[in-house]
VEXKE-275898 format. One record per residue (C-alpha): residue number from 1; x, y, z; residue in one letter. Coordinates in nm, 4 decimals, padded with zeros to 6 digits. Example, Ala and Ser with C-alpha at 12.3 -4.5 7.8 and 13.67 -1.06 7.14 Angstrom:
<sites>
@num=1, X=01.2300, Y=-00.4500, Z=00.7800, residu=A
@num=2, X=01.3670, Y=-00.1060, Z=00.7140, residu=S
</sites>
This chain:
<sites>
@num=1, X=04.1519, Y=18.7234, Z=09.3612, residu=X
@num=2, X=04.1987, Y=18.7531, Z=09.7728, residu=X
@num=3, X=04.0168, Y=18.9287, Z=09.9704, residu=X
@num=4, X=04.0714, Y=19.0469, Z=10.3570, residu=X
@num=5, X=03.9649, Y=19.2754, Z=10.6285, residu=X
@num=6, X=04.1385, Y=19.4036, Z=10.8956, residu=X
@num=7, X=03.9870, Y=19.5561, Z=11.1955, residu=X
@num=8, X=04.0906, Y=19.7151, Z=11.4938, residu=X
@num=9, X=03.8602, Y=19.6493, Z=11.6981, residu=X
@num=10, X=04.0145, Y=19.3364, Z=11.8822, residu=X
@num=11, X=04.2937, Y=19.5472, Z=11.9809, residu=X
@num=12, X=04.2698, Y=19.7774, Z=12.3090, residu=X
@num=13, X=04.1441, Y=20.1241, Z=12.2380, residu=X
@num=14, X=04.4804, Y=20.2644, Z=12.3720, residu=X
@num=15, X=04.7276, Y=20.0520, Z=12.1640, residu=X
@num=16, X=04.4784, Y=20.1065, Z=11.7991, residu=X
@num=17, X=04.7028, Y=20.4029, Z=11.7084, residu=X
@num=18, X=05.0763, Y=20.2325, Z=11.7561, residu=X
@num=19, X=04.9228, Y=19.9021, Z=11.6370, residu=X
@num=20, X=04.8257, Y=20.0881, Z=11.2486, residu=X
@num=21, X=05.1091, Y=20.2563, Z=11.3138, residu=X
@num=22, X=05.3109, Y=19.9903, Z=11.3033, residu=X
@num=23, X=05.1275, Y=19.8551, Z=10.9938, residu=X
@num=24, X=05.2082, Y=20.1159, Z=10.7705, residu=X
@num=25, X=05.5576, Y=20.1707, Z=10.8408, residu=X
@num=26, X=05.5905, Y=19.7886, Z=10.7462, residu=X
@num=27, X=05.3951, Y=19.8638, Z=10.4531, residu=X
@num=28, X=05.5290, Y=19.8242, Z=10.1007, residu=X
@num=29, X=05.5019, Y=20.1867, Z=10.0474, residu=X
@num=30, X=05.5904, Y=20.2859, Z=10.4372, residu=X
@num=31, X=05.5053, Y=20.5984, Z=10.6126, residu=X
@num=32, X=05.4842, Y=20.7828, Z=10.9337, residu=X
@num=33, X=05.1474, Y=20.8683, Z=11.0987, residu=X
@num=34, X=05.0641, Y=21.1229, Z=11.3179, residu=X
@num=35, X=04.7171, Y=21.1918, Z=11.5075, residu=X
@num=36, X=04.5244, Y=21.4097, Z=11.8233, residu=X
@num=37, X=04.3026, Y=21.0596, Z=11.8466, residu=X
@num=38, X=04.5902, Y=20.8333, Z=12.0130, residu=X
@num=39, X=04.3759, Y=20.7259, Z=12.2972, residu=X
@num=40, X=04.1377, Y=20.5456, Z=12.0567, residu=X
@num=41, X=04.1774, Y=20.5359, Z=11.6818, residu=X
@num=42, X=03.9153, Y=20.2515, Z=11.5147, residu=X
@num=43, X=04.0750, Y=20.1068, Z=11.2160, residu=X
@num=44, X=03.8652, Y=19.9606, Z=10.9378, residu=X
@num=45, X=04.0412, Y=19.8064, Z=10.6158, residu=X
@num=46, X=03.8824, Y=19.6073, Z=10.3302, residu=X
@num=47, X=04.1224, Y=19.4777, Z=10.0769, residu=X
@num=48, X=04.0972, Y=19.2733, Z=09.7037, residu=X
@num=49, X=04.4363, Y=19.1707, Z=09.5867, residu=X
@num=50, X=04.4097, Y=19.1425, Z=09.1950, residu=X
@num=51, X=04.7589, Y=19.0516, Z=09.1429, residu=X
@num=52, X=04.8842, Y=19.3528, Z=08.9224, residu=X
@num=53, X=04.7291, Y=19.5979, Z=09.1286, residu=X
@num=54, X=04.5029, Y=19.5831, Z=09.4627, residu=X
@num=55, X=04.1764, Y=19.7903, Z=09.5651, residu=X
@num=56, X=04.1688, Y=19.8839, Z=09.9423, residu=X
@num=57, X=03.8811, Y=20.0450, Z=10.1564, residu=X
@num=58, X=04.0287, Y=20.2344, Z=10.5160, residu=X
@num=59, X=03.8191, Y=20.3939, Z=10.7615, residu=X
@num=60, X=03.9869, Y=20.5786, Z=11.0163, residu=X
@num=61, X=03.9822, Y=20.8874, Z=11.2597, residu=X
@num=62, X=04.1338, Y=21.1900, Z=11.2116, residu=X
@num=63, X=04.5573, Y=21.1389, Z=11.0711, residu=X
@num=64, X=04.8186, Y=21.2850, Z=10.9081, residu=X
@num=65, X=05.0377, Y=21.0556, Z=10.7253, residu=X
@num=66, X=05.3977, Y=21.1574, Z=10.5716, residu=X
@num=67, X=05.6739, Y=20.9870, Z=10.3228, residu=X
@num=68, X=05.9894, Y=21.0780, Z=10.3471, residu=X
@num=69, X=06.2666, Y=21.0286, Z=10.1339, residu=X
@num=70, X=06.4458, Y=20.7984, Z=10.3947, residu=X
@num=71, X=06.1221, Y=20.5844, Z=10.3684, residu=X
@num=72, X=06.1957, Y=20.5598, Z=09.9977, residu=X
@num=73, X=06.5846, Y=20.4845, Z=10.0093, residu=X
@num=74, X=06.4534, Y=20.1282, Z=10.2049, residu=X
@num=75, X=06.2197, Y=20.0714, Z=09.9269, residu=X
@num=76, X=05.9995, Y=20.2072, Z=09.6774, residu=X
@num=77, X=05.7663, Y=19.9287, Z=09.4939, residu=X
@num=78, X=05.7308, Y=20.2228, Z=09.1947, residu=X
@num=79, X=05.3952, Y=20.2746, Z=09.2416, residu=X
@num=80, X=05.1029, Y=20.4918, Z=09.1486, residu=X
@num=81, X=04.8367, Y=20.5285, Z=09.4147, residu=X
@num=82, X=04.4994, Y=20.6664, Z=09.3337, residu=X
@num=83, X=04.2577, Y=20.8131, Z=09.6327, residu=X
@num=84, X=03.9045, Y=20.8341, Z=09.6161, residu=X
@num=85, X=03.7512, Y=21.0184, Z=09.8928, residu=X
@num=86, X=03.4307, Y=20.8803, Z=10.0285, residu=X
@num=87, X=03.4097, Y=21.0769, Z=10.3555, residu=X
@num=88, X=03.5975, Y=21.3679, Z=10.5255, residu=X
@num=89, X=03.8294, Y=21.5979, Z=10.4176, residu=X
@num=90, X=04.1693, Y=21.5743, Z=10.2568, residu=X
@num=91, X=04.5112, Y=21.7626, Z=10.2029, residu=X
@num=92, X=04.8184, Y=21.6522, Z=10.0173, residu=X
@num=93, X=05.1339, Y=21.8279, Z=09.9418, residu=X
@num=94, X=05.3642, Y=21.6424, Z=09.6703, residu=X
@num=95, X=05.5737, Y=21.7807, Z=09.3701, residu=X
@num=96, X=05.5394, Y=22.1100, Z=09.4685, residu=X
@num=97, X=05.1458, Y=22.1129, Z=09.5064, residu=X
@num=98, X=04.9628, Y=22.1701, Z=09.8356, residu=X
@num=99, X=04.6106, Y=22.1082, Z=09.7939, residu=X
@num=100, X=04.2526, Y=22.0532, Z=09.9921, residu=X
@num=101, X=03.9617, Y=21.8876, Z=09.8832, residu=X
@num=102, X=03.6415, Y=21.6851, Z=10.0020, residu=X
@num=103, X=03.4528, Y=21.3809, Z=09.9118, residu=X
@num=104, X=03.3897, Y=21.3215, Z=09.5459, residu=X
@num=105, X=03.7567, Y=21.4027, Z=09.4324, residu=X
@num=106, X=04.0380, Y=21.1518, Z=09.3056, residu=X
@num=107, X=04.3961, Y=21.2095, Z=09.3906, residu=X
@num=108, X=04.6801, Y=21.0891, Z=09.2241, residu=X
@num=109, X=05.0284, Y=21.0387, Z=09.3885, residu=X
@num=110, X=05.3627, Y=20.8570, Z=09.3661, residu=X
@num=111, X=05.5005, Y=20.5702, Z=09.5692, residu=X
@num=112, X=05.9018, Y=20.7146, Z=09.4498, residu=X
@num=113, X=05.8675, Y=21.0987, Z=09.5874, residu=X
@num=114, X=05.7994, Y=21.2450, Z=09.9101, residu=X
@num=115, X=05.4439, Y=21.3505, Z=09.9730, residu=X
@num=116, X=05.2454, Y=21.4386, Z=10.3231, residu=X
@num=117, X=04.9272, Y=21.4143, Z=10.3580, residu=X
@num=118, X=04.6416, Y=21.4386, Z=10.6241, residu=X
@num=119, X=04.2258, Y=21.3419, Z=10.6347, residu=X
@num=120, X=03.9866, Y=21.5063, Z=10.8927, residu=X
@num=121, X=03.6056, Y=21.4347, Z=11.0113, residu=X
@num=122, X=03.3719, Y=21.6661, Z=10.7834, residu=X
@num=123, X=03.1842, Y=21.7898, Z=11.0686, residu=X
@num=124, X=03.0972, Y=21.7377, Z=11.4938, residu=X
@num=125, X=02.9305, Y=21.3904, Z=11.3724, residu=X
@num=126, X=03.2617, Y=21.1757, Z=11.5304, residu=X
@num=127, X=03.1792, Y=20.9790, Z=11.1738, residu=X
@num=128, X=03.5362, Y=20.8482, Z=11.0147, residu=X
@num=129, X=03.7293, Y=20.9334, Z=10.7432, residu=X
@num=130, X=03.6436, Y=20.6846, Z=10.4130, residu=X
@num=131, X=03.8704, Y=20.6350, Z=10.0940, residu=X
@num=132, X=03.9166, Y=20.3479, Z=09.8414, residu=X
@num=133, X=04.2697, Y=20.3649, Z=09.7501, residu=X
@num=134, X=04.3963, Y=20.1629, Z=09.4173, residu=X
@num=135, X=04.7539, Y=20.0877, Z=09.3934, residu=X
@num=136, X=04.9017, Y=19.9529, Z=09.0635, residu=X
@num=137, X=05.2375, Y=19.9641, Z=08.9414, residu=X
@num=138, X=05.3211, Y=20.2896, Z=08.7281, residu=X
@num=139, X=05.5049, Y=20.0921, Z=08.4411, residu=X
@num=140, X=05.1989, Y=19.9250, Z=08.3432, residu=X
@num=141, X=04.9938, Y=20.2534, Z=08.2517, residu=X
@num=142, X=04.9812, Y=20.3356, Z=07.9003, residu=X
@num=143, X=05.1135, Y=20.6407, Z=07.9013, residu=X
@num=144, X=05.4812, Y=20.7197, Z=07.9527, residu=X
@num=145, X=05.5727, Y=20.8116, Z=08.3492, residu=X
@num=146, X=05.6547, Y=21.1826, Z=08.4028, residu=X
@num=147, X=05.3142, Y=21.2435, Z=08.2214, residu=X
@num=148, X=05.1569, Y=21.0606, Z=08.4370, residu=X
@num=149, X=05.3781, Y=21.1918, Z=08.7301, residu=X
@num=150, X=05.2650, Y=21.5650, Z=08.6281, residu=X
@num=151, X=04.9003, Y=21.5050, Z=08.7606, residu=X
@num=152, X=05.0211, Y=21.4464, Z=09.0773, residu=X
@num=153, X=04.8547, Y=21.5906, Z=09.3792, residu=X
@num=154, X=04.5995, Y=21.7419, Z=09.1691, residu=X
@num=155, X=04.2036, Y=21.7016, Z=09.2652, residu=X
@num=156, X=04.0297, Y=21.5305, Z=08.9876, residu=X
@num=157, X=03.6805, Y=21.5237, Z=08.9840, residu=X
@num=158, X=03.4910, Y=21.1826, Z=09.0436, residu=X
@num=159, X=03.1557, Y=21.3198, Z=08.9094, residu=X
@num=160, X=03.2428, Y=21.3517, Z=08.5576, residu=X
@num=161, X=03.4108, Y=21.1843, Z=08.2353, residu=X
@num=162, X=03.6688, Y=20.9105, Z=08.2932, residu=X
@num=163, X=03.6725, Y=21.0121, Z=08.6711, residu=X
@num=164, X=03.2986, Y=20.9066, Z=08.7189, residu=X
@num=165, X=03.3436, Y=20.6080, Z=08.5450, residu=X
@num=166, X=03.7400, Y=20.5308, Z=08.7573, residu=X
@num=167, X=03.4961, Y=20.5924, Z=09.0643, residu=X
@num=168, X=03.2223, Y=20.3765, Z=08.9872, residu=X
@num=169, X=03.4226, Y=20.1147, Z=08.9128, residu=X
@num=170, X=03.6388, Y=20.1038, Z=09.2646, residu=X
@num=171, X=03.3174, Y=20.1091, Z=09.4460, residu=X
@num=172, X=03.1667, Y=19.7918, Z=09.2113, residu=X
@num=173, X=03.4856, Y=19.6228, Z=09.2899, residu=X
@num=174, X=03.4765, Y=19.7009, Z=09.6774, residu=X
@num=175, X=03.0657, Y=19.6633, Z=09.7226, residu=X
@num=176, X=03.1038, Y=19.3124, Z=09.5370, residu=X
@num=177, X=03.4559, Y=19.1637, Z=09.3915, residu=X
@num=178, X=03.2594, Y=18.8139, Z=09.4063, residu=X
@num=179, X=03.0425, Y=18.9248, Z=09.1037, residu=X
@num=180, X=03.3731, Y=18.9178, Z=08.8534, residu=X
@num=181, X=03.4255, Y=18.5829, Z=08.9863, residu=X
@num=182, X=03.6916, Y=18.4023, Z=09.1763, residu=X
@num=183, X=03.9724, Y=18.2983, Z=08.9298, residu=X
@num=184, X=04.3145, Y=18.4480, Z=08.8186, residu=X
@num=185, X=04.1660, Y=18.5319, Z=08.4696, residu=X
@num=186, X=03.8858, Y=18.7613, Z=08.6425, residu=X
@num=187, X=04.1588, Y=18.9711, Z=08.8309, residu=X
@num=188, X=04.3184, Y=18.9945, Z=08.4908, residu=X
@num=189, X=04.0378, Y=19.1350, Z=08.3473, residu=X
@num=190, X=03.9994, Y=19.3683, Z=08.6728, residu=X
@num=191, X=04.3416, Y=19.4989, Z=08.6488, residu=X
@num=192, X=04.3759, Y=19.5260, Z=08.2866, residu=X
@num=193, X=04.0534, Y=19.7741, Z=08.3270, residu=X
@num=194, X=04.1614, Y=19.9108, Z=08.6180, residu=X
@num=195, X=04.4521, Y=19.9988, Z=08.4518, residu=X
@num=196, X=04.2952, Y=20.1318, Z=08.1757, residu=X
@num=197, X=04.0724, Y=20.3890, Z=08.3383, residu=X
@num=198, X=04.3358, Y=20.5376, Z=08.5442, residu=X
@num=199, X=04.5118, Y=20.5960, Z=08.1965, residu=X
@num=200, X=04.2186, Y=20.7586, Z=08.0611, residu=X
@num=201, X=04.1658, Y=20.9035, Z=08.3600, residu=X
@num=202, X=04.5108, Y=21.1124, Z=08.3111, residu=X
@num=203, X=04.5089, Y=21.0982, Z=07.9459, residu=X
@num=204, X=04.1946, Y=21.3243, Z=07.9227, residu=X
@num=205, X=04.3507, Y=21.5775, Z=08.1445, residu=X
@num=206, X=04.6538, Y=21.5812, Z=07.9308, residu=X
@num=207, X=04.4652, Y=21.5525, Z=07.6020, residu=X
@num=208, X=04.6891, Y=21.2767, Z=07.5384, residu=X
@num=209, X=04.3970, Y=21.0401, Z=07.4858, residu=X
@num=210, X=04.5281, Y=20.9773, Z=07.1071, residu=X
@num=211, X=04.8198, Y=20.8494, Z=07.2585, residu=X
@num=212, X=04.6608, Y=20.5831, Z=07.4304, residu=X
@num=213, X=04.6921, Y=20.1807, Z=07.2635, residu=X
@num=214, X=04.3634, Y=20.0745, Z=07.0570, residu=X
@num=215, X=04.2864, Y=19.8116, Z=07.2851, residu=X
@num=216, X=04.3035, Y=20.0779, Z=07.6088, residu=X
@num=217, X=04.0659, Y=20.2849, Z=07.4030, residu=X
@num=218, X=03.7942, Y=20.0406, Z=07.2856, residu=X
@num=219, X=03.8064, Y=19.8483, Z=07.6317, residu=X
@num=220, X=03.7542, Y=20.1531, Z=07.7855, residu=X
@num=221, X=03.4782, Y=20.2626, Z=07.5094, residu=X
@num=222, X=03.2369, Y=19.9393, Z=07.5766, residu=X
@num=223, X=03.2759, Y=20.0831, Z=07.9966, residu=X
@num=224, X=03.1290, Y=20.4066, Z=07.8643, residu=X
@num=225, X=02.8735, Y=20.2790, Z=07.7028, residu=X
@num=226, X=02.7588, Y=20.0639, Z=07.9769, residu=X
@num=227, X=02.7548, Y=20.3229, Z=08.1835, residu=X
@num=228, X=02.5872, Y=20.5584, Z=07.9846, residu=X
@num=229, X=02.3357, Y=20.2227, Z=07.9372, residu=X
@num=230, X=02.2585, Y=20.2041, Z=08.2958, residu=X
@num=231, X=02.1631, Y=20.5622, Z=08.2924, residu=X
@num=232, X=01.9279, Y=20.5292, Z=08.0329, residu=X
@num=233, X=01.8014, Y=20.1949, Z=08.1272, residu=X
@num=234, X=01.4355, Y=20.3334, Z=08.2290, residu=X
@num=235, X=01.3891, Y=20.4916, Z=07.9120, residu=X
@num=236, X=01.2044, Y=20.2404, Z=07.6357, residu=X
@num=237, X=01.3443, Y=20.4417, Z=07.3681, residu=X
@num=238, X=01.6768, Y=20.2826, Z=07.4433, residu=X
@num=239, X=01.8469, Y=20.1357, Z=07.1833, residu=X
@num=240, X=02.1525, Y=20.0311, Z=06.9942, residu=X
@num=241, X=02.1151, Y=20.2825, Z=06.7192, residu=X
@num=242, X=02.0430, Y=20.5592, Z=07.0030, residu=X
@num=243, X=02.3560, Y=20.3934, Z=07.1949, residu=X
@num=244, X=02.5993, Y=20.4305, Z=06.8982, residu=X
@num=245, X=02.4669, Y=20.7467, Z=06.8145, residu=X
@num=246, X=02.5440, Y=20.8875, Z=07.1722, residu=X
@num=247, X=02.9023, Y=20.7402, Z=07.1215, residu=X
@num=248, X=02.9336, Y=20.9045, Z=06.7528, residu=X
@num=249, X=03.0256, Y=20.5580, Z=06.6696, residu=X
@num=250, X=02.8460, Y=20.3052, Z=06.4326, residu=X
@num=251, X=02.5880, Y=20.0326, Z=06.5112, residu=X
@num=252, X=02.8378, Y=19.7922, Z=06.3661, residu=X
@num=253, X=03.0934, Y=19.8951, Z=06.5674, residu=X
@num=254, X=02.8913, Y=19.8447, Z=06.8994, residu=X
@num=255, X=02.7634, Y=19.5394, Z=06.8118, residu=X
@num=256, X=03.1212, Y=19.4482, Z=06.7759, residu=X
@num=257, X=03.2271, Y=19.5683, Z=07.1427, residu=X
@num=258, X=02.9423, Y=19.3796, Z=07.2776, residu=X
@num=259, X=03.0621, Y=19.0638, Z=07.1017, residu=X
@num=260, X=03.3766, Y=19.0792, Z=07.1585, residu=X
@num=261, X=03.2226, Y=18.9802, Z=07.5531, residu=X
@num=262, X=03.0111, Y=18.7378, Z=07.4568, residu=X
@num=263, X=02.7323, Y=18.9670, Z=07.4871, residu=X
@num=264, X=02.4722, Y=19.1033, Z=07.3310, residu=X
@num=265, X=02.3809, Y=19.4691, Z=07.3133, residu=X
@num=266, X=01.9721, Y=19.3799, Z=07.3381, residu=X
@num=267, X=02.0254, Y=19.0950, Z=07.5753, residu=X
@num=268, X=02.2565, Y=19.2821, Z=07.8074, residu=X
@num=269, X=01.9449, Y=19.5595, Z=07.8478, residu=X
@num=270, X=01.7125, Y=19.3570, Z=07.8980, residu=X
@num=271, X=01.8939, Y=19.1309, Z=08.1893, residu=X
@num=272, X=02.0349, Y=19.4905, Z=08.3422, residu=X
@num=273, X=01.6085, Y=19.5715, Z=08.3060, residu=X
@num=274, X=01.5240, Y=19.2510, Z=08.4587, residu=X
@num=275, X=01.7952, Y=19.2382, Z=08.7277, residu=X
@num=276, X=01.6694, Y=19.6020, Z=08.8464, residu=X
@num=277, X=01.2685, Y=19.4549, Z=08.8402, residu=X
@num=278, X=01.3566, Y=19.1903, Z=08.9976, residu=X
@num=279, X=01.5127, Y=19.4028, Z=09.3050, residu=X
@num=280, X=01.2241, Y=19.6038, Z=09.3222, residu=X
@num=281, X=00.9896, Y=19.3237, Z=09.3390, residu=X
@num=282, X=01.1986, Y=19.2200, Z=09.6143, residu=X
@num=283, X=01.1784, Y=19.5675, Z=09.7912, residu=X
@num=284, X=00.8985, Y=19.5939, Z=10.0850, residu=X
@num=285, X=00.8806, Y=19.9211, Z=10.0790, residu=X
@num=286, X=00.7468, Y=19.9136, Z=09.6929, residu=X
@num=287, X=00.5189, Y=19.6258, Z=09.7941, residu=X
@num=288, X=00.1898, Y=19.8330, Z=09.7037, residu=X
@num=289, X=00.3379, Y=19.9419, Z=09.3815, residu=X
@num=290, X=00.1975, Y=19.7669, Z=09.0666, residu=X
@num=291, X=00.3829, Y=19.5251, Z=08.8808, residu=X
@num=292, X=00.3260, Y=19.7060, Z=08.5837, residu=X
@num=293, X=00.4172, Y=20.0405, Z=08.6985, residu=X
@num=294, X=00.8228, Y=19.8572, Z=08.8099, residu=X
@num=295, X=00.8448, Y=19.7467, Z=08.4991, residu=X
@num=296, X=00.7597, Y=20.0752, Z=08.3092, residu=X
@num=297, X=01.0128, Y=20.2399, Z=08.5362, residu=X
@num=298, X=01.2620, Y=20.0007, Z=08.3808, residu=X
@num=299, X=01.1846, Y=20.0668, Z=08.0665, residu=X
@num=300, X=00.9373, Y=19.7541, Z=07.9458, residu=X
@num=301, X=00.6458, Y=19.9644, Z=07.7841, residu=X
@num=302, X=00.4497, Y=19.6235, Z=07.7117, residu=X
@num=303, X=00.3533, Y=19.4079, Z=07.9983, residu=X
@num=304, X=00.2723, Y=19.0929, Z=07.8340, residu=X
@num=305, X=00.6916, Y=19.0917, Z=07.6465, residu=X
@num=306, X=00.7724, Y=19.1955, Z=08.0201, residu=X
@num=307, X=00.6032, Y=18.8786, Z=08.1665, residu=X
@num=308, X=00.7173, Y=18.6530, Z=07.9484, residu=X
@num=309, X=01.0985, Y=18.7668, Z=07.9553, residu=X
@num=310, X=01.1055, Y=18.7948, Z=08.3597, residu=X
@num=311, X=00.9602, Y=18.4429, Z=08.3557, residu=X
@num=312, X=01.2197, Y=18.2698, Z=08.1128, residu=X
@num=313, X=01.4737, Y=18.4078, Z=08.3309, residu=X
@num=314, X=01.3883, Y=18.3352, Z=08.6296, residu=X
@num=315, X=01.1086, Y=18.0722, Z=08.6121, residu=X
@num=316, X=00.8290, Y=18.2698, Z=08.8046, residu=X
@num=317, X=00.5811, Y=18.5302, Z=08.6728, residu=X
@num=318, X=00.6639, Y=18.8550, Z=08.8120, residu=X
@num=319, X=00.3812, Y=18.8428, Z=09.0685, residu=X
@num=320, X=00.5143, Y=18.4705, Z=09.1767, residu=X
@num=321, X=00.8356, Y=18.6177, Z=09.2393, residu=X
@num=322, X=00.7231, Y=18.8873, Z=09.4304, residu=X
@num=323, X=00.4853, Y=18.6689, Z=09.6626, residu=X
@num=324, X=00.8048, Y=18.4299, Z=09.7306, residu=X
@num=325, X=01.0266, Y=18.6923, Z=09.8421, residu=X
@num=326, X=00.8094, Y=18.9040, Z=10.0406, residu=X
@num=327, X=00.5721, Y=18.6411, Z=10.1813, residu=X
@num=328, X=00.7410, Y=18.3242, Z=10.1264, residu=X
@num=329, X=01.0935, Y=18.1832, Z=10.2355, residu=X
@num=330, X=01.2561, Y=18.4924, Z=10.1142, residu=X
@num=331, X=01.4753, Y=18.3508, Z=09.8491, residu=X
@num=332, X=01.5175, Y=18.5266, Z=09.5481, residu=X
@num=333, X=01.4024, Y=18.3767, Z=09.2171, residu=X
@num=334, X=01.7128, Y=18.2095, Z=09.0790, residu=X
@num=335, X=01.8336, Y=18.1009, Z=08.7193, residu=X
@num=336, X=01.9905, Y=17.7433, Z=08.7185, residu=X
@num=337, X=02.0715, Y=17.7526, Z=09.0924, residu=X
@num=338, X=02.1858, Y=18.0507, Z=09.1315, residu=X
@num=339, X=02.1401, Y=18.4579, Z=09.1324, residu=X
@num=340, X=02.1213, Y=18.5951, Z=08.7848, residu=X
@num=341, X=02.4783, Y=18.8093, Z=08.7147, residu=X
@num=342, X=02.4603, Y=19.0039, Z=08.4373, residu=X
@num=343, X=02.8542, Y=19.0166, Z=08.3086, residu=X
@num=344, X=03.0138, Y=19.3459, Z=08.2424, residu=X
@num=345, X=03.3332, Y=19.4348, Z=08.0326, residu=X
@num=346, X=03.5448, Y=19.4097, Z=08.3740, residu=X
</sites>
């Protein structure tokens, strides 16, 4: 896995705009920009290479942006890009479809049609547009390519269903790719479920999810459940029978998606429950609140059990662990060396 920034803020203010400029008609998937903020335009970019696909975070002012079919006749990688507005407001017009939208909303469009497209400020504030942007190659979604093609330039909502769970994930990825690890197998992983959200992503809007391979569906299952886990996590009631039952799927079965990660449904609650205690022990601003009040808010009803877990995992009693970080040397409690990671399915 790579990772890179780009900024433009070694460049004069005057030259920012031809300088991206130039950038993205080099691109891969080239274009033409266009923009009333030539005399300055800051240029943020944050960008995780996973091989198959890549993840990339841009921060700019006001633009439009356009691909012609000219662009595409000097190459066209095949690609499927997917836009996640974080901040500002967006347009696109591809297929047919002219359409607005805000923050919150996922767009779909291809790399081997023409599309134009443009992002403005939300409001007076002068604060820049935001958007993660995954590309991945079109051929490798499970579901065939003009169905796929058909939910172009159409606003999907990030707040719900496979879209919530598609957004989540490119933020995880962006916020902290080091957390999947550093090796070829853990962009693997991050592609294959990259991959696999997108095509559930467009599946359930096509009610095509039947058509989707088994191995799409139950990788894409255990990321449902974990989210719907971390959701639930302050709640003692939680459970693996309550989980299942949630799912309409059998306590078997989940057991068996948990497994199948080297995990444990049980033991991946409770470190998600002691990674979150842990935080807020490390939290000034909850530095009156009682130990046993954080972990009732994370969902450990008995103190003593609580105690006793938080210590085996990270060799200090809650209270020691507390008076380290906010009094001490400020380094947080630690299993075998280093910061406790709970793994997830990506």
């Amino acid at each position: 896995m790579i990772r890179a920034s780009l900024s433009s803020e070694a460049v004069p203010p005057e030259e920012r705009f031809d300088w991206w400029h130039g950038l993205k008609s080099a691109s891969p998937i080239a274009t033409t920009l266009r923009s009333d903020c030539t005399e300055d335009f800051p240029v943020a970019v944050d960008h995780v290479d996973l091989g198959a696909a890549t993840l990339t975070t841009m921060s700019y002012p006001s633009s439009e942006v356009r691909r012609t079919a000219r662009h595409i006749r000097k190459g066209d990688p095949g690609s499927l890009q997917v836009s996640l507005t974080l901040q500002g407001l967006s347009g696109f017009e591809q297929a047919g479809r002219n359409v607005q939208f805000g923050a919150g909303n996922i767009l779909l469009y291809d790399s081997s049609s023409p599309f134009e497209g443009w992002m403005r400020r939300g409001d007076d504030s002068g604060a820049a547009t935001e958007s993660i942007v995954a590309t991945l190659p079109l051929r490798l979604l499970p579901l065939p390519a003009d169905r796929i093609v058909s939910l172009v330039a159409v606003p999907l909502s990030a707040s719900t269903g496979f879209g919530s769970l598609l957004a989540h994930f490119m933020r995880q990825v962006m916020d902290d790719s080091g957390q999947f690890g550093d090796t070829s197998a853990a962009s693997d992983r991050l592609s294959h479920t990259l991959v696999d959200l997108v095509g559930h992503l467009a599946a359930q809007h096509l009610d095509r999810e039947r058509e989707l391979p088994t191995e799409s569906r139950r990788r894409t299952l255990l990321l449902r459940v974990q989210s719907h886990i971390r959701r639930q996590l302050g709640d003692p009631a939680l459970t693996p029978d309550s989980i299942a039952a949630a799912h309409h799927i059998s306590t078997r079965y989940l057991h068996r998606l948990f497994q199948e990660q080297g995990l444990t449904v049980s033991s991946w609650i409770r470190q998600l429950r002691l990674e979150r205690c842990r935080r807020a022990l490390a939290n000034p601003e909850l530095a009156t609140v009682p130990v046993g009040a954080i972990a009732a808010r994370w969902g450990f009803s008995q103190p003593a059990v609580f105690t006793r877990a938080f210590r085996a995992a990270y060799g200090l009693t809650p209270s020691e662990a507390r008076a380290r970080t906010l009094l001490g040397d400020g380094s947080a409690p630690t299993v075998n060396g280093s910061a406790l990671r709970v793994k997830d399915a990506g």
